[in-house]
N, C-alpha and C positions, 0 to 999 in steps of 0.2 A: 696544342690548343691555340687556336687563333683569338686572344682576348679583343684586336682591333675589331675582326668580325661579329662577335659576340656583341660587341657593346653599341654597335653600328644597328645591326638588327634589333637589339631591346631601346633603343633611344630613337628608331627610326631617324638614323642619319645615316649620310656617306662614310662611307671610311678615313675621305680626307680630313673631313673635321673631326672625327673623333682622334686621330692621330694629332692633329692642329692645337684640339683640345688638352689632351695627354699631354705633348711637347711641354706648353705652359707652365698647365700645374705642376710639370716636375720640374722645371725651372723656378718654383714660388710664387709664381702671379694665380693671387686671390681669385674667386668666384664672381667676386663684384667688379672685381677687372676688366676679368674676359668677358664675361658678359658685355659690358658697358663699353669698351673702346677695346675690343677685338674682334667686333663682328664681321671684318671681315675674315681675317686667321679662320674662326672658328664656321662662317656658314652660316652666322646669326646663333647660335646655341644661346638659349635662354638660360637666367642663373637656376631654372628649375631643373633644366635637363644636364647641364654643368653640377649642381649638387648630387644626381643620382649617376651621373659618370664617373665624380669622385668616389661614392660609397662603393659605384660596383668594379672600379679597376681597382680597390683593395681588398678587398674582397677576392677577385678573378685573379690578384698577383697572389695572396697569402697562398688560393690554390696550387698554384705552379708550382711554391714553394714547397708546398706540402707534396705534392708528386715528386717531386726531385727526393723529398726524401722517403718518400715511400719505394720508391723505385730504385734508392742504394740500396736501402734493407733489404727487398728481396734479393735482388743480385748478387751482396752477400752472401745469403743464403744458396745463392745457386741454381734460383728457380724462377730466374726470369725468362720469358720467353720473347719471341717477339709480337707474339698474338696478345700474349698478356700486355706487354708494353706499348701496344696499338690501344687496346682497352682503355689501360689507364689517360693514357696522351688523350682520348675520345670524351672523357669525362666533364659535364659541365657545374658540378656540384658537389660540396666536401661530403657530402651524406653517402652518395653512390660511392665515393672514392674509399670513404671508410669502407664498406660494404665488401669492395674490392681485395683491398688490404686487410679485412680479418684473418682469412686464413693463416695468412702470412706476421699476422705479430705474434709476434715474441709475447708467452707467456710462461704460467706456471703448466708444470704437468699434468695434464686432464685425464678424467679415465679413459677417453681414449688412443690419448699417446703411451699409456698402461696398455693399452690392451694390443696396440701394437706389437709395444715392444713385448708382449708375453706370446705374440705369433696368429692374435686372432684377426686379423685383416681379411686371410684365404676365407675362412667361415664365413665372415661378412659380408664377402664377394658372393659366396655360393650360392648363399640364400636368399641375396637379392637379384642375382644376376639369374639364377635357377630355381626359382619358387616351388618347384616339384619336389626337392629336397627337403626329408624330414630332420626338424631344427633338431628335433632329441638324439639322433642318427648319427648326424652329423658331426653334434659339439660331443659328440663321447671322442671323436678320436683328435681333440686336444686340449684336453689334461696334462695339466702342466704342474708339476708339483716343485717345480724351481720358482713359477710366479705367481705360485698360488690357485690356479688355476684345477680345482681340486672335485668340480662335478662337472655335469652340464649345465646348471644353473650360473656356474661363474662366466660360464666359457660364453654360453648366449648373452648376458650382462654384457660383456668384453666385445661380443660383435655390434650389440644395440647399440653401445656407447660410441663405437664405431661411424655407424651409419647415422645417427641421432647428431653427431659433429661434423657429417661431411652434407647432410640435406641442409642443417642451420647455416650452413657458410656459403650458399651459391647466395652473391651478388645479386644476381636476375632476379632468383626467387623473393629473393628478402625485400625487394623494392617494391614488387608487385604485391606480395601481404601486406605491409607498409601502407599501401596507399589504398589498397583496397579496406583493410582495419578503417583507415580514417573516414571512408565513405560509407560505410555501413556501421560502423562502433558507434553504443551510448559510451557519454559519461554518467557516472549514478553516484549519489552523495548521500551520505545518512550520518545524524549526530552521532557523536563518539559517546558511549554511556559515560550518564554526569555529568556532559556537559550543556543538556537545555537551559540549565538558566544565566549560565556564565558566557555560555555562548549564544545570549539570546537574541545578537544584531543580524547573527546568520538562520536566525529559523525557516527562514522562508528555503531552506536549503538544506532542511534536517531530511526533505526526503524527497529529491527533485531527480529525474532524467531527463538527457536531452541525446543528439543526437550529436556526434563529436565539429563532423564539416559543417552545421547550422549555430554553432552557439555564438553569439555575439562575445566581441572581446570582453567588455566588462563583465560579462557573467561568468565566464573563464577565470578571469582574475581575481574575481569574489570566492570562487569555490575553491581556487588555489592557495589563496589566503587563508579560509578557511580550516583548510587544511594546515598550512603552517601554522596556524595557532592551536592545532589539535582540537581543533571543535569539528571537523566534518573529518569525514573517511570516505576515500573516492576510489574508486574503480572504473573501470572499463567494461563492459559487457558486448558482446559478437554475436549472440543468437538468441534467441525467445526463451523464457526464464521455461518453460515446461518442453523442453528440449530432452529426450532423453538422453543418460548419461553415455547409454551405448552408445548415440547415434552419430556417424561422424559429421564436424561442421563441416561448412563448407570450406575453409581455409583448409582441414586434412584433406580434403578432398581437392584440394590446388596442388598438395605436397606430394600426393599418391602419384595425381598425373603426370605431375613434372618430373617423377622418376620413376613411370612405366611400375608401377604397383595398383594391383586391382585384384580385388577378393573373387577370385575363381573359384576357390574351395578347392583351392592344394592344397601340395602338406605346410609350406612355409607361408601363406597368406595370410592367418591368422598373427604370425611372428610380426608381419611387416608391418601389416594394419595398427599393432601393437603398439610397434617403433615410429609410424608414422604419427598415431596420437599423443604419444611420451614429446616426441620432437616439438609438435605444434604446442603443447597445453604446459612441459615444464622446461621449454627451452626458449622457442621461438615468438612463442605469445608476451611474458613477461619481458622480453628483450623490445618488442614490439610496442608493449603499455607502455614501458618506460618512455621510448620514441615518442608517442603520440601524447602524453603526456607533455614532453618537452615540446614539441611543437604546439599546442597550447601555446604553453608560457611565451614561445618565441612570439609567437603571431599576435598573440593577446598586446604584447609588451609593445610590437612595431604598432601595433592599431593606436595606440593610449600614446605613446610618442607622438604618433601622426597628429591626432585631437590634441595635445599639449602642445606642440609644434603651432599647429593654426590657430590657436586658442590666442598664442604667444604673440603672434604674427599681428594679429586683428587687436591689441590691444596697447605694441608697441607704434602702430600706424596710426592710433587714437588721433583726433584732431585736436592740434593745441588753438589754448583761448589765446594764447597770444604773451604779447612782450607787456603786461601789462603788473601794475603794484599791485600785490594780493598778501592778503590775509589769511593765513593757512588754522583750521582751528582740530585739537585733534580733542573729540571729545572723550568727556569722562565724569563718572557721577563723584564719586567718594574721593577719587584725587584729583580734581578740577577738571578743566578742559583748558590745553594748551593751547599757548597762543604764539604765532610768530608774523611777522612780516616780512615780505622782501620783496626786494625792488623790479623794475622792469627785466634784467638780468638774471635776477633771483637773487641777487647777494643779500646776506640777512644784516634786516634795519631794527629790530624789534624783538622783544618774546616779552610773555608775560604767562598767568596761569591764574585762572578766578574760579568761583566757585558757586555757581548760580544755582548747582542743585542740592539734594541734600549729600550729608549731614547741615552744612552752613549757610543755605538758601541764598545767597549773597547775591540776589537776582541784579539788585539794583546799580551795587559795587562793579557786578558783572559789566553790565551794560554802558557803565561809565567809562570804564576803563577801554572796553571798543569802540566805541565812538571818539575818546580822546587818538588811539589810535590812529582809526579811520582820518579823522582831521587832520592830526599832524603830520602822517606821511601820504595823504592822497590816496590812501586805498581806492580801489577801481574793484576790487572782485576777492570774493568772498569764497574761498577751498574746505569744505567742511566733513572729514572724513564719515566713512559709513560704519562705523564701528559702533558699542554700546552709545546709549544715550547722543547717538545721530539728531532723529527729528525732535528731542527735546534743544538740542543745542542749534538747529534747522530754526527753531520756534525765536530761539532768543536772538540769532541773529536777525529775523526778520523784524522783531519789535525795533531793534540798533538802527535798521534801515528805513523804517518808518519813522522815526526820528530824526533820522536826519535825509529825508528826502533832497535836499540840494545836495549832497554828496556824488548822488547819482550811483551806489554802487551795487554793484549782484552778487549772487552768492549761487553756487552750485554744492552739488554733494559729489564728493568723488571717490575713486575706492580707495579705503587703506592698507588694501593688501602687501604687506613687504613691507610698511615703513615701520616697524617694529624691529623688523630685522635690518635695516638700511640703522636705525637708531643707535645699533648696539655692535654696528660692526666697526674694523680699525677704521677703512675709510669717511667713516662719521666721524669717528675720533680724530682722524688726522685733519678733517675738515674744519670743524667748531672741537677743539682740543676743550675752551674753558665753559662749554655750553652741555647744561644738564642734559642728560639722555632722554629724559621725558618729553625734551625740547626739541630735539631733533625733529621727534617724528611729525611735528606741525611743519617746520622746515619740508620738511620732502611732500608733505599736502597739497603744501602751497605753490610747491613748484612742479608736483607733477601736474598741477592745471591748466599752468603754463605752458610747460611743455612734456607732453608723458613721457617722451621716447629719452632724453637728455635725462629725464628724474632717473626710467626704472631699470637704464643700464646699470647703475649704478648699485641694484641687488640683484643676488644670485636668482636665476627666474626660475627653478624650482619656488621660491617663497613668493614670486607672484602670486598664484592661487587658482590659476587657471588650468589645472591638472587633471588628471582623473586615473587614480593608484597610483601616481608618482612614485612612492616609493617605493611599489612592489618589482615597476620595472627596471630593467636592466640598468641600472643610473650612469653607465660611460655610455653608453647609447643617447640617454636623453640628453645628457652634456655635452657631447657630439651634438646632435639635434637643435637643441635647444640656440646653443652658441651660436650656428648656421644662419641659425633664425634671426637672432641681434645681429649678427653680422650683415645679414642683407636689407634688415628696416634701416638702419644706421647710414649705409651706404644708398640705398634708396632717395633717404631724405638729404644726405649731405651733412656737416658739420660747420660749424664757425670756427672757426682757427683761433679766432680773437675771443672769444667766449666760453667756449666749452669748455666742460670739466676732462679732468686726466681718463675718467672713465670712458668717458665718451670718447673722448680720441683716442685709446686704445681696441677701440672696435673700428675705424676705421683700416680700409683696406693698406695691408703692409707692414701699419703700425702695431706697436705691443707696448706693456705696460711699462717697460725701460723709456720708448724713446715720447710716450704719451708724457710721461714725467718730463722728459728734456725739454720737450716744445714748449708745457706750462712755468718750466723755468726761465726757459730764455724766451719768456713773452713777461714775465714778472721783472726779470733782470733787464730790458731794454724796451720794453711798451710794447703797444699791440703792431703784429706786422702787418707792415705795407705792400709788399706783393708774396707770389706764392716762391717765388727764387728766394726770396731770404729764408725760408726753410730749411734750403740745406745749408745755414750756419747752423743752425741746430746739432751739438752733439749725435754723431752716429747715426744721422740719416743721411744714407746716402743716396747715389744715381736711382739707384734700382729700388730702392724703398720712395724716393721721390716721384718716382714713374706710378708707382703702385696705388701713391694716398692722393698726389697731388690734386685730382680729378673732383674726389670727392671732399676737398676742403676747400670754404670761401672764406674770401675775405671782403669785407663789407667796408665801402668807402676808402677802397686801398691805391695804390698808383696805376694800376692795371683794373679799365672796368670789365673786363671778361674772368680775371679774378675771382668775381662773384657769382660766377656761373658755374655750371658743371662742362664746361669747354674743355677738356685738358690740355695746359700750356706745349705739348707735342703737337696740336693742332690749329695753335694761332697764327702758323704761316697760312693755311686755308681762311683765317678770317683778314688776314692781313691784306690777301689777294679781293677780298669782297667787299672789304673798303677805300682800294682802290678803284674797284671799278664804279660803285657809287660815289665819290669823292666825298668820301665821309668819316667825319671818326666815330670810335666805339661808341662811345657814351652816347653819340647820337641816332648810329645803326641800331643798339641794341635795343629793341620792343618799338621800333618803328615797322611795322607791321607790312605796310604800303609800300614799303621799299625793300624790302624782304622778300616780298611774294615775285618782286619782278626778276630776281636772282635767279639763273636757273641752276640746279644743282649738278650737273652732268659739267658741266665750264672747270668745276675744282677738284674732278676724281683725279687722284695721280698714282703715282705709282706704290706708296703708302697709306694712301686713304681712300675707301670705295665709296659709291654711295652710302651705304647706312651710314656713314663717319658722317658724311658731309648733311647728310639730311637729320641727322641726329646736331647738329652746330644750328641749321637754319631752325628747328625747331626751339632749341634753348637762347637761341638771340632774341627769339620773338616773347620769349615768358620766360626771362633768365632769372634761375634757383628757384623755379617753382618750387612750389611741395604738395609730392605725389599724396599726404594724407587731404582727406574729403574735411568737409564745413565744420565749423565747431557748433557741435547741439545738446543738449542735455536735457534730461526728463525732466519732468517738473511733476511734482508727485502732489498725491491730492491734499489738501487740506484738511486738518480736523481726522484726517486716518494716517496715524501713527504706527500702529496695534496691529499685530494680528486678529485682535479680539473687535474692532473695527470692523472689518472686513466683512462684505457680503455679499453672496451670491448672486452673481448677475451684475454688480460692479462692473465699471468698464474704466482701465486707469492708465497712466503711462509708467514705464520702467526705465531700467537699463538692463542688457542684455551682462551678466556677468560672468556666466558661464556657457559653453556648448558642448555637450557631452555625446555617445552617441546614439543617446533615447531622447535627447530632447534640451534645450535650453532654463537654465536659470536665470531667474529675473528679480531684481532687487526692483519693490512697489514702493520702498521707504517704511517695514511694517518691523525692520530687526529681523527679518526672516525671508531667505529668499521662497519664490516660489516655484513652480515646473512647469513648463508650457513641455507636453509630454510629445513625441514626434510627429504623433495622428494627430497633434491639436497645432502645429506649425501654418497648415496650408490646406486650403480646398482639395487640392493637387497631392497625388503620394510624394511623399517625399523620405528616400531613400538616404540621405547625408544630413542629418540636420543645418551642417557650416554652411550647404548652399542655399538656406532662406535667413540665415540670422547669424552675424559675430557677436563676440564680446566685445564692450562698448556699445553696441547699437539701441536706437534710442526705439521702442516701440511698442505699441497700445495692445493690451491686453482685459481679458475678459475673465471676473474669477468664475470658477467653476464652483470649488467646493472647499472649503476651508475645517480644519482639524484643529482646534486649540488645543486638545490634550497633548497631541505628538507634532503640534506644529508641523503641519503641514496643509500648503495651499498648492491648489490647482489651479492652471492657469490654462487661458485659452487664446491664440491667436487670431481665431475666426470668429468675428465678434457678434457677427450676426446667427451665429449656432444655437439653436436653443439649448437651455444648461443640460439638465435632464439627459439629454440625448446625447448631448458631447459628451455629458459626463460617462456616462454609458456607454458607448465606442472606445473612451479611454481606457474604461475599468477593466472593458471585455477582450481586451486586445492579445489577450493569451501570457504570453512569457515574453514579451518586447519591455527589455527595458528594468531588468529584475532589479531596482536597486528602492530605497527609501532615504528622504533624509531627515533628519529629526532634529532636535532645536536647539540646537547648535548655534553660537555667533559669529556670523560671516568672518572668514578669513578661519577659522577653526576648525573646519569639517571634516568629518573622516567617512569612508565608505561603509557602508551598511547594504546589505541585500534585502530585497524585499519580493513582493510575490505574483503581483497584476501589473498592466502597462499603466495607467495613470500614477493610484498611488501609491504601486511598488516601482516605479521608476524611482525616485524619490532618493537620495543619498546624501549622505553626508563625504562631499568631494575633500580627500585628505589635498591639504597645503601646505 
């Protein structure tokens, strides 16, 4: 197996760069590496097509591995051939390769390695190979009373079992039921008795079919669930429930052909026909359910990864408000609403905790004690989680603000997904060691406003909340996944050397959480660095870990201005040459625009750097350390509608976009309760991917449709000029898109529930 060619033809590249590519990685050079400053090595390979080269050259090697050892064992055995070992070497997939290799493992003794060894093989042969022969005839003359073989009934059992193990083990065949099963099989679900009302979040599933190759992944993963909780009972079904029992499917009807068996009306047709339905219905079908079962899960699980992935992606890219003093408030009714402060940096200036609602109504106490705040540290902006008693606590800082109008300061609402969990872990602890835990989580508010990507490295991104069955799926897959995902926003936007926490620069490229630790020490122990060379006094960073992170770490106001770029110091000889020819220095070259342009790029390719190097330098001189995330915006939600119970029909409001699933977007209005913009209610336009009209984080106007205060739930619409009615009505009628409901749950708490119609059985409760 040619894995260079393999992986050339599924990435649409050359062979060179996928081999160019391969070299790297097994050498250690990150994804955000080669991406970034290998494009010429690699042919330009994008860090998207670089992460799917990595997933499928391991993948394509575990193969190899696996044939190497499937192809000792039979050879042990003695029955390798070279046709067969052509076979195997031909194989592009572990499934076919298992297929292959059944025969051939090693197990317990079956009936009919029995019935071999009791001499019934010739029988088996006769009556399949000569169908004119009469089965009762035949099996009298072996009777065996050494193996038990003691009528014809045994002796026919011994042949069937025979031919019943050698039709189930052809490769070919089993690939072709396989995939034919998955194109024509329902799946079918019905409650387990006694459990409708314990299981009452799956009803909409106590008696549903679908067709196996059309069910959307999250309906898959509901009725799998399901199942694992023993509330549903699922099967598979292959032909019309009034099928008669005689009649054969069509799958015996694959099995007959492929081994030259057809009901003539000999003596032995009725035998084969027998053996040929025994095969299919109690050997090969249940072998087959199990498969197509698994494949669900697998496919379900890459789909939900994929939507956790992009969900992740679009919300670490969030745009920060900037290096500004904020005031992070985490609210809360009965145990206060936290309070912290921190500086332009984020380093904490403040905390405190008041108690404006009930039990102690301490509105006024409240209010005093944040504007004393505000005053004495210059607050500039206001981080106020989305959690319980949100827009009440929304309410009081705005009175604080109107108070003190020459302040000049703003306040936003932000998510608090994870900082409960950020609150209670070691690294909170080792962070603020003598600071209440309750405290924390205003701390991370405050600073994911600032800047999200630097706050939510810092928790595990499963507790982000932008999941959908997180837990059902494969969890080293989405940890795989997910890590990829921080790895490339991190790298994307770049780091500060001189600022960033340990977290964060252990996601940079090269670095890990030993030498993330060394840098923060030997920046405490001897002040902030002055170029990117003083790195390698750093403990245990060497050449090659230098070469890796360098790129993607700046340093702000350091001895070196290209430093602060993403230039990597391997390629300040090409800028060295471009300030000679301008007779200029850095600090004056860079983001001089007019003098840049007159540079032509082709004068500094050399024998180490090609154009992309060189035109990726002209680009970063002219807007050095940009950041690739967009404008900082935030919703601004309406007035006097707090409530779900507010809310009404035909309303037209702004959000934020907090979730994308893949029936449709949730959208926090500020009401305590997200709502569903359902996927027919995204765009005039079909829209087939929800993530390509809407991320998490996006800021955007909506239209209610229809609101449910008993099960809390609201509909939402994109298309604002829709009349309700009528949206509503395409929503409801949309068949089975989108089977899920969510119910009233408080954000960051949800768990999956199934539901029944596209609008408001979309609806779930997304587990976090």
């Amino acid at each position: 197996m040619n894995i260079t060619h393999i992986l050339a033809t599924e990435l649409a590249a050359r062979a060179e760069q996928i081999q160019a590519a391969v070299g790297l990685l097994d050498e250690g050079a990150t994804v955000p590496f080669i991406a970034r400053y290998r494009k010429e090595v690699t042919g330009g390979l994008d860090d998207t097509q670089l992460r799917n080269l990595a997933e499928r050259l391991q993948y394509l090697r575990e193969l190899v591995e696996r044939k190497a050892t499937i192809v000792k064992s039979i050879d042990e055995q003695g029955k390798l051939t070279p046709e067969l070992a052509a076979q195997i070497e031909a194989i592009d997939n572990k499934t076919a390769l298992e297929d292959v290799y059944f025969p051939y493992k090693p197990k317990r003794r079956t009936k009919a390695q029995i019935a071999r060894e009791a001499g019934l093989a010739p029988l088996a042969e006769t009556l399949w190979h000569t169908p004119t022969t009469d089965p009762e005839t035949e099996a009298a003359k072996y009777w065996n009373a050494e193996h038990n073989i003691a009528d014809n009934k045994a002796a026919l059992d011994g042949a069937r079992a025979i031919l019943m193990e050698q039709f189930a083990e052809d490769a070919a065949l089993l690939g072709q039921l396989r995939e034919r099963l998955w194109q024509v099989g329902e799946i079918r679900s019905e409650v387990v008795a006694g459990q409708e009302q314990g299981g009452e979040k799956f009803q909409d599933y106590f008696k549903h079919q679908e067709l196996l190759r059309a069910i959307p992944s999250h309906r898959s993963l509901a009725l799998l669930r399901g199942r694992n909780e023993g509330v549903l009972s699922l099967k598979i079904v292959y032909q019309p429930d009034d099928t008669p029992i005689t009649e054969a499917s069509e799958f015996e009807q694959t099995i007959a052909a492929h081994y030259g068996i057809a009901d003539q009306k000999r003596a032995a047709d009725k035998w084969l026909k027998d053996t040929v339905r025994l095969t299919w219905r109690a050997k090969l079908f249940l072998s087959l359910e199990l498969d197509a079962f698994n494949r669900l899960k697998t496919e379900g699980d890459a789909a939900a990864i994929t939507v956790f992935a992009r969900n992740l992606k679009d919300l670490l890219l969030a745009a920060p408000a900037g290096r500004l003093v904020t005031l992070g408030l985490d609210p809360g009714i009965r145990t206060g609403v936290k309070v912290a402060v921190v500086d332009d940096t984020g380093k904490l200036l403040a905390t405190d905790t008041v108690y404006p609602f009930q039990p102690r109504n301490d509105k006024h106490g409240a209010m005093a004690s944040l504007a004393r705040l505000i005053k004495q540290h210059g607050v500039q902006l206001i981080a106020i989680g989305n959690g319980t008693a949100s827009r009440e606590t929304d309410q009081l800082a705005a009175e604080v603000m109107k108070a003190l109008p020459e302040a000049g300061v703003h306040k936003l609402v932000v998510s608090e997904a994870g900082a409960s969990v950020y609150s209670a872990s070691e690294l909170a602890a080792q962070e603020f060691p003598d600071l209440d835990v309750s405290l924390r989580g205003a701390v991370s508010i405050a600073r994911r406003l600032q800047d999200p990507l630097a706050e939510l490295v810092k928790i595990d991104p499963k507790s982000i909340g932008v999941g959908q069955y997180q837990h059902d799926v494969n969890q080293v897959q989405l940890a795989h996944s997910l890590d990829a995902v921080v790895e490339d926003c991190v790298n994307a936007v770049g780091v500060d050397v001189n600022t960033a926490s340990a977290p964060l620069l252990a996601r940079v490229s090269g670095l890990n959480a030993t030498l993330a630790h060394n840098i923060v020490a030997y920046r405490d122990e001897n002040g902030a660095f002055k170029n990117r060379k003083q790195l390698k006094k750093v403990p245990r960073l060497g050449d090659k870990t230098f070469e890796q992170a360098a790129g993607f770490l700046r340093i702000q106001g350091g001895d070196e201005p290209l430093d602060a770029s993403s230039v990597h110091p391997e390629a300040y000889p090409i800028v060295a040459k471009m300030l000679a020819d301008t007779g200029s220095s850095a600090d004056k070259l860079i983001g001089n625009v007019t003098v840049l342009k007159t540079l032509q790029a082709a004068r500094y390719i050399d024998a180490q750097f090609g154009l992309p190097t060189v035109m990726d330098i002209l680009s970063e001189l002219e807007k050095p350390g940009r950041d690739p995330r967009g404008e900082f915006k935030t919703a601004t939600f309406t007035d006097g509608i707090d409530d779900i119970k507010h809310l009404v029909a035909g309303s037209i409001m702004e959000g934020v976009v907090t979730n994308v699933a893949a029936f449709g977007a949730f959208v926090d209005i500020g009401v305590h309760q997200d709502g569903l913009v359902h996927i027919s209610a995204l765009s005039k336009t079909y829209v087939s991917d929800p993530h390509t009209v809407v991320k998490a984080g996006q800021v955007v106007k909506v239209k209610v449709l229809s609101v449910d205060v008993a099960r809390k739930r609201i509909a939402l619409s994109m298309r604002l000029d829709d009349d309700i009615e009528n949206t509503g009505a395409r929503g409801q009628g949309a068949g089975n898109e989108g089977k899920r409901e969510q119910r009233g749950a408080p954000r960051g708490k949800r768990e999956e529930a199934p539901a029944n119609n596209a609008m408001a059985a979309a609806f779930a409760k997304l587990k976090r």
